[in-house]
N, C-alpha and C positions, 0 to 999 in steps of 0.2 A: 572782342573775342567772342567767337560761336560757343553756343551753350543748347542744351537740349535737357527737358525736366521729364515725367511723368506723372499722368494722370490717367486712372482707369474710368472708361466709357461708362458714366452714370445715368443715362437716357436710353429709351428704343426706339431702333427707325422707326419711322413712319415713312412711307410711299405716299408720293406724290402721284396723280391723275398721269403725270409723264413717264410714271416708274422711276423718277430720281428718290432717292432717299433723306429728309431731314432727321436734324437730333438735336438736342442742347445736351453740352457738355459742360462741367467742369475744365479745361484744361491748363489751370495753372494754379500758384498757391502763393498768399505774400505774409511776411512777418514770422520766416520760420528762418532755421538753422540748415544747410545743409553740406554735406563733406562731399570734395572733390578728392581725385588723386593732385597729386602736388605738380607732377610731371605733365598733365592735362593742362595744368592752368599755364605752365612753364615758371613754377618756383623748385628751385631744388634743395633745398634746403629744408623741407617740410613733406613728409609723408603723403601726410593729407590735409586741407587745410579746409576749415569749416567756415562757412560763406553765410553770412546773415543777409536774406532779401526785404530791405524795410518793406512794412507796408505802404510807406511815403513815395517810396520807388516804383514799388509792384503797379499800385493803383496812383501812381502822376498819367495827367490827362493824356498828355504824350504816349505815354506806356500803354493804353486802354486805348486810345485812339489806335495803335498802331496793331490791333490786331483782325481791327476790320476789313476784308477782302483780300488776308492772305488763301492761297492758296492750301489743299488740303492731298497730302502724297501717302504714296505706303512705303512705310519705313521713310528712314532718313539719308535722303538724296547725298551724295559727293560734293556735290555743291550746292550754289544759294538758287533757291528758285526765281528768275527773274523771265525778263518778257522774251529772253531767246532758249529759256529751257523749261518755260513753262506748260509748253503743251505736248513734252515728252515726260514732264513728271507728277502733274497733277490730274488729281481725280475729282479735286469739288472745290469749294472754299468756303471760306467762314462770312458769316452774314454780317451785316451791318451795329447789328442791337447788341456790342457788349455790352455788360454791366456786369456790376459785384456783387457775388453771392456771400456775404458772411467775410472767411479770409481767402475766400476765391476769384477767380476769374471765370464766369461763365459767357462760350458763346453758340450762338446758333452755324449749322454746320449743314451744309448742302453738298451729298454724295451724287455726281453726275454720271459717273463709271461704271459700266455692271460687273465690271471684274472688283473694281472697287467695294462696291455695296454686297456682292458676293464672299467677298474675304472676309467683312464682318458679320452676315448673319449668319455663315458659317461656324464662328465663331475662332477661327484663326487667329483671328489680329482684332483686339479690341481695346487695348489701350491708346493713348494719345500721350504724345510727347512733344512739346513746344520747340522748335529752334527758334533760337534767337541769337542778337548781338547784344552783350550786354559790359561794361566798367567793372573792375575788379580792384578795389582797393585795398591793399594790404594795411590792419592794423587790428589789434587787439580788443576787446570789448565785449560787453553783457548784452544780450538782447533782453527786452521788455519780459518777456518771457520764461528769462535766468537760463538762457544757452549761451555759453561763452563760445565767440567766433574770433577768426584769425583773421577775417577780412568782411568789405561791404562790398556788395554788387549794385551798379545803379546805373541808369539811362538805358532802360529793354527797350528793345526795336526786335517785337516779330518778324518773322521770315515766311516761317509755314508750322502747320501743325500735322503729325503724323502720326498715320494708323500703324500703330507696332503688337506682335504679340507680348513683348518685354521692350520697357521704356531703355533697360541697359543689358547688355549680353547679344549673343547671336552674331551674325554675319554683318549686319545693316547697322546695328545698333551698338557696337562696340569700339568709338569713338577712341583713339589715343593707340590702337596696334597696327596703323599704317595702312588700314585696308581700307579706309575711308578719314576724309579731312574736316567731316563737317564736327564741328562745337563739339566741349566735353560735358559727359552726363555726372551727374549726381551720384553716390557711394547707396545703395539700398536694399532691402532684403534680398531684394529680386539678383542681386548682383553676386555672379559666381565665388566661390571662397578662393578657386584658382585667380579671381580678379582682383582680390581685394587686397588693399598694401598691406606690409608689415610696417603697423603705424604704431608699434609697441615695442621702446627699450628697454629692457630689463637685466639687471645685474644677477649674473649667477656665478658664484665664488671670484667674485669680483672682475668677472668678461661682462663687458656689454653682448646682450645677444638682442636680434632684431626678430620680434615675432607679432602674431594679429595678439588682439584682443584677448580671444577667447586663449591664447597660446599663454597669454601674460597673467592669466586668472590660474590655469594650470599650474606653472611655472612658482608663483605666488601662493598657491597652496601648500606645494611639495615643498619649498622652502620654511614654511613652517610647521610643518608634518617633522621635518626634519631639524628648526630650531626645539622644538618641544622634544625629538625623543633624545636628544643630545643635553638639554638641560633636565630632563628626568634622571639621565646615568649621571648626572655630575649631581646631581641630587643623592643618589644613592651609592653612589663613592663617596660621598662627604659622608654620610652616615654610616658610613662601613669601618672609615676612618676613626672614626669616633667615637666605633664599639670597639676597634680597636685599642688606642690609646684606654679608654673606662677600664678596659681588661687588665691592660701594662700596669697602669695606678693600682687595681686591686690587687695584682699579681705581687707589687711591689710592697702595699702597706704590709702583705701574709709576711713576706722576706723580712721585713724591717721586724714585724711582731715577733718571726721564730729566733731572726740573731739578738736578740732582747733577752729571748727565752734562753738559749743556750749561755749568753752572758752571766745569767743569773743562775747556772747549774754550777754546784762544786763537785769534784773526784774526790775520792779519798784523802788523796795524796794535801789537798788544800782543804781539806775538814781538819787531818793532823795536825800542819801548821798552827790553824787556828785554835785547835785545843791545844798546843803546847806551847805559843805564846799568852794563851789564856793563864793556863797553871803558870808559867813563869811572873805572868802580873801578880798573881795571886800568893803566890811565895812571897816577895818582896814586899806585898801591902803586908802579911803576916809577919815580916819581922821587923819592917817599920813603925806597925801600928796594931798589934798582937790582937786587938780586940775589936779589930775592926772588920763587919760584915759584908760579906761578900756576896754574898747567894742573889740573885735576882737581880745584880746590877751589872750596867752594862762599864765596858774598861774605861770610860772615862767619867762616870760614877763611882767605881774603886780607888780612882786617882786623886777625884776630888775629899773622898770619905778619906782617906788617907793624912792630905796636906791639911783639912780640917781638926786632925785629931792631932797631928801634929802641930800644927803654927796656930788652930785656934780657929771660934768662926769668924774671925775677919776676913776669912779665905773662902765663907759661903758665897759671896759675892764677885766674887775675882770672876775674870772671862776663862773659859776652857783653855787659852795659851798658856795664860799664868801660871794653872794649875798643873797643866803638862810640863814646862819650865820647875816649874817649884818640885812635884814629884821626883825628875831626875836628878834636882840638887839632894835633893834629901837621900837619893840613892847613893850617889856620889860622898857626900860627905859623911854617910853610916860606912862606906869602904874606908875612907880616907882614918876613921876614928879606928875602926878595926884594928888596924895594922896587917900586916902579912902573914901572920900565923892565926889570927884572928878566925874562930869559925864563923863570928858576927860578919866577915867578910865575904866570905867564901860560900855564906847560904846565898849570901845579897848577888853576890856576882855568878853564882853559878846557879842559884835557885836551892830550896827546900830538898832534901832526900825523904820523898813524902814517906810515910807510914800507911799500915792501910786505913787510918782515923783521918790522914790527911788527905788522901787518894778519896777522900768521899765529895768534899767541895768538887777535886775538879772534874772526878765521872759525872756528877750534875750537872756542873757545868756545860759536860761536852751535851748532857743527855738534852741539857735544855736548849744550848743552840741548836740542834737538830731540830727539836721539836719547834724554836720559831722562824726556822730557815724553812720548817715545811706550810708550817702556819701561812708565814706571809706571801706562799706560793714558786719558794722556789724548790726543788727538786735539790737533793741529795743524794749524791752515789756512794757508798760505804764498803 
């Protein structure tokens, strides 16, 4: 396969006594990495595929041998310079003394042409670009260097070397658009951005899209310009969230505290109650147990003080069932002794016709649950 590289003119003419022009050049380079189009090489499967030229290769004696007495053209010929189109496309040739400079190829270069030697001191066309024939081996691998390539190049056989103002682009030098058949160039600065493949896939809301480099660094930005301000809002919805519910929980303990509060409120109507089942206890302890005090005790400490005065203290001890139990017998069976005309009956069952001596327990009474319904914080409506 034809191939064509770049090297810019590192030397100045010098004029010979004849008016030819010599120079030593640089024009070639070994042990490096470099990207073709894919389509140039004829793979299609591959964008661009990055070509390692050992220095094993570059500089095999063969390889350096064969660059002595090619011929030297402007621009790069249609075809291969040989002995029937040699003297309509060359202008000099390259001299005998390669050798290697460093990881170069340098050689001596003899301009015979005035048109030729005119183009360059002008300064028109000063780069140099090798054709060659060169082996293209597809395979994957690290160069010494740490450039991963897709493939190795090996067995160069020069052709010619050419004065180009650009190694890749323009009319002459733009290798793989039909306008010329000679070898494909290298991928390099100098190479237009209309030339350069879309050697870059990248997933956008999961489309493959095909773009350069520079398009997939874009592309790759914006995407997370746009991952971060979509997990900032999911950031501050969850926190929104979660002032919300804090508010619902406080909103709810105030609810649960006021139906607490209003549970613990009486009306008149359930304050009465309560002082009239009050006074009805307290009747019945006074005719079961006449000397038994009542004042400061609550109704099931009148019950107990009761069955104690009555049945004895062996009844200090008993559990509050007992005593509840035992009170109503003792009620029950002070009716039953009665009889039916019995007042002893009729106070027990209907309660006391207080007096106003009597009427004084239980306005205390009432006065005093008031005062520890407000005490222990509940609210009293009267």
């Amino acid at each position: 396969m034809q191939f064509i590289d770049r090297m810019t003119m590192d030397g100045a003419l010098r004029r010979t006594a004849d008016g030819y022009a010599v120079v030593s050049a640089r024009v070639a380079r070994g042990g490096n990495v470099q990207a073709y189009l894919g389509s140039e090489l004829g793979i299609t499967d591959k964008a661009v595929v990055r070509v390692y030229r050992p220095e094993s290769e570059v500089f095999k004696k063969d390889a350096i041998g064969s660059y002595a007495g090619v011929p030297i053209t402007i621009g790069h010929p249609s075809v291969k310079v040989t002995a029937d189109t040699w003297k309509d496309l060359a202008v000099g040739e390259v001299g005998d003394e390669v050798m290697r400079d460093g990881e170069f190829v340098r050689v001596p270069m003899m301009l015979r042409d005035a048109t030729g030697i005119q183009t360059v001191e002008s300064g028109a066309a000063v780069e140099l670009s090798m054709g060659y024939d060169a082996n293209v081996t597809l395979g994957d691998g690290i160069s010494p260097t740490g450039e991963a390539y897709d493939a190795i190049m090996s067995d160069f056989k020069m052709n010619h070397v050419a004065i180009v103002e650009k190694a890749r682009g323009g009319d002459q030098l733009r290798i793989g658009d039909g306008a010329y058949s000679w070898g494909a160039a290298p991928i390099t600065d100098a190479t237009p951005e209309k030339d350069k493949p879309m050697n870059k896939t990248v997933i956008v809301d999961g489309i493959p899209v095909e773009t350069t480099d520079q398009g997939a660094v874009v592309i790759d930005t914006l995407q997370k310009r746009i991952a971060d301000a979509a997990k900032k809002a999911s950031e501050t919805e969850t926190a929104h969230i979660a002032a919300i519910a804090d508010k619902d929980k406080s909103l709810a303990a105030k609810d649960a505290e006021i139906d607490a509060l209003k549970g613990k409120v009486l009306d008149a109507a359930a304050i009465d109650k309560l002082v009239a089942s009050r006074a009805d206890l307290i009747g019945k302890a006074k005719v079961l147990a006449k000397d038994v005090k009542t004042d400061g005790l609550s109704d099931a400490d009148i019950k107990k003080a009761v069955v104690v005065a009555v049945v004895g203290d062996a009844a200090k001890d008993k559990p509050e069932a007992y005593i509840d139990a035992r009170f109503e017998i003792l009620v029950e069976d002070a009716v039953k002794k009665a009889g039916d005309k019995d007042p002893f009956r009729d106070a027990v069952t209907d309660g006391l016709t207080p007096t106003n001596d009597d009427l004084k327990p239980v306005n205390d009474a009432r006065a005093a649950m008031l005062q520890d319904l407000q005490s222990g914080g509940v609210k009293a409506t009267a």
